[in-house]
C-alpha atoms as one frame of an Amber mdcrd trajectory, in Angstrom:
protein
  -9.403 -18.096 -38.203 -11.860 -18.154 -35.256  -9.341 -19.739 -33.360  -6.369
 -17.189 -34.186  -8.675 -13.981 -32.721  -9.536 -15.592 -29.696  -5.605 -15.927
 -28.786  -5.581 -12.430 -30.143  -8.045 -11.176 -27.388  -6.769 -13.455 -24.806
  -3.558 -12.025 -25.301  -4.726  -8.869 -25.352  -6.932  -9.271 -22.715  -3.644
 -10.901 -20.281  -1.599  -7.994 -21.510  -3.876  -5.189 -20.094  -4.330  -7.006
 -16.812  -0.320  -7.367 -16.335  -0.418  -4.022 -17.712  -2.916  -2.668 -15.504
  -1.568  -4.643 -12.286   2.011  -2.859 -12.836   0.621   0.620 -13.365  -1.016
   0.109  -9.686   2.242  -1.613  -8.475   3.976   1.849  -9.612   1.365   4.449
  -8.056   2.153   2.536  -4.983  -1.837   1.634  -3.861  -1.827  -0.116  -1.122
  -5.170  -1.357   0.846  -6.014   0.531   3.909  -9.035   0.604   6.044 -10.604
   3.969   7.531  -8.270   3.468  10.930  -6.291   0.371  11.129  -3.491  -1.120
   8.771  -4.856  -4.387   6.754  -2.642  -7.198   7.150  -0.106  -8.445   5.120
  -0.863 -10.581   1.938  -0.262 -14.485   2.102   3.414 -14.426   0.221   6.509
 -14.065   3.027   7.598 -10.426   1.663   5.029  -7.974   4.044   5.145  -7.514
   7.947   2.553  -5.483   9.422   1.725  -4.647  13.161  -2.122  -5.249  12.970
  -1.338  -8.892  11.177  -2.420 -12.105  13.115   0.372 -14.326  11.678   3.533
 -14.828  13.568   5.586 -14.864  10.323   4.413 -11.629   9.166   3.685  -9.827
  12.638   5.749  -7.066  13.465   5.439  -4.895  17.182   4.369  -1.383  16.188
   6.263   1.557  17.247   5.618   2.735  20.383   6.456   6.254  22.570   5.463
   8.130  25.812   5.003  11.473  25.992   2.827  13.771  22.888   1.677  11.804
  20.013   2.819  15.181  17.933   6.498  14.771  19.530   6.398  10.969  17.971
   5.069  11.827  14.893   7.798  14.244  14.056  10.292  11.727  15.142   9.124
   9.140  12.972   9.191  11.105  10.142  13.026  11.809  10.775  13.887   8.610
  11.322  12.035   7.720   7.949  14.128  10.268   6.021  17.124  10.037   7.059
  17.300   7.267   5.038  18.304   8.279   1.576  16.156   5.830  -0.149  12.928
   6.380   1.995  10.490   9.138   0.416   7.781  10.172   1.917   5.077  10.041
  -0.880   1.203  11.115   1.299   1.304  11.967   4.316  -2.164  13.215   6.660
  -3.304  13.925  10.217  -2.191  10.459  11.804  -1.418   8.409   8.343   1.794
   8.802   6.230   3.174   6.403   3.141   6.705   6.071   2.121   8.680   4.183
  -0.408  11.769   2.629  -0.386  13.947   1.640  -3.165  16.522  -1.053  -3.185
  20.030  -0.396  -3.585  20.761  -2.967  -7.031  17.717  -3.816  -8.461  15.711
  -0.678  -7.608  12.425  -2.585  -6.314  10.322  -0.370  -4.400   8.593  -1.512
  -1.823   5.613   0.670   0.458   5.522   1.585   3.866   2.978   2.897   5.945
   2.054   4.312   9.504  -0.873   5.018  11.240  -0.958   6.789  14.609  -2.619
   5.298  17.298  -2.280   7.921  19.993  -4.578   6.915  22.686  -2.467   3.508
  22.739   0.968   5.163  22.414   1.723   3.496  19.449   2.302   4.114  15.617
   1.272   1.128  13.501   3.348   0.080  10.502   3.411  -2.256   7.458   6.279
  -2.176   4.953   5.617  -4.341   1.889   7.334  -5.542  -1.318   5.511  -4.380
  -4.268   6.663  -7.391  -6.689   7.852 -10.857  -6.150   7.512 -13.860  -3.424
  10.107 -13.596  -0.457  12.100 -10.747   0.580  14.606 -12.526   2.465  13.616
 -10.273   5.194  14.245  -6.740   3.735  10.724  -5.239   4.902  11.666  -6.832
   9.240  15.379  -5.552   8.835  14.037  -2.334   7.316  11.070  -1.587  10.102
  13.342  -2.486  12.908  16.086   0.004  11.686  13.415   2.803  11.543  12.430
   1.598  14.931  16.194   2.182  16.660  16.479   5.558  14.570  13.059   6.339
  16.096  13.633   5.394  19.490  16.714   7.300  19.697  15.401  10.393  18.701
  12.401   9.976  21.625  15.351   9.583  23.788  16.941  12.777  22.967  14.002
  14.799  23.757
């Protein structure tokens, strides 16, 4: 009998952690410090421009001219993608989301403006599983060309 409850509350116990750990996944938390972006977790399916690891480092956005002028650029380029949505945005920070086409993963995005440096930091990172085969590089990079046209145009 003693040994039948304690499978009970380790169960139950396992249950509200996966629980728990999903119900975070879906508010879309993601770790930030007061001005930088943290890096990227160990698992292949993050890049971020403030991480130290060449697999996971990716160059931050970066613009002459008015940091204002960027910012609204960047945010253009972010939503004219149909599956980005902005989801918090404040003076020099702004989170997005982005949901696969099949399978509907999301996966988080985030900038930080570094205007003194000319730059806009980013991370875009898969919410669940191990590899990404590369969706959160290919996804940055495509913000970055929509981005850098649109400071072209100005």
């Amino acid at each position: 009998m003693l040994n039948f409850r304690f499978r009970s509350v380790a169960c139950l116990c396992s249950a509200s952690l996966l629980l728990g750990s999903a119900l975070r996944a879906e508010a879309g938390e993601m770790p930030v410090s007061d001005r930088f972006i943290e890096p990227c977790p160990k698992t292949p399916n993050c890049v971020s421009s403030r991480d130290r690891d060449e697999g996971r480092f990716i160059r931050p956005l970066s613009f002459d001219g008015a940091a204002e002028q960027a910012w609204k650029h960047l945010r253009t380029a972010l939503l004219e993608d149909e599956r980005v949505r902005v989801v918090a945005e404040g003076p020099g920070v702004l989170r997005a989301e982005s949901t696969s086409r099949v399978f509907r993963f999301v996966d988080d995005l985030e900038f930080r403006l570094i205007p003194e440096e000319h730059i806009i930091d980013v991370r875009s990172a898969s919410r669940v599983g191990y590899w990404d085969l590369g969706a959160n590089r290919r996804r940055v990079e495509r913000i970055r060309e929509r981005f850098q046209a649109l400071m072209a145009q100005r």
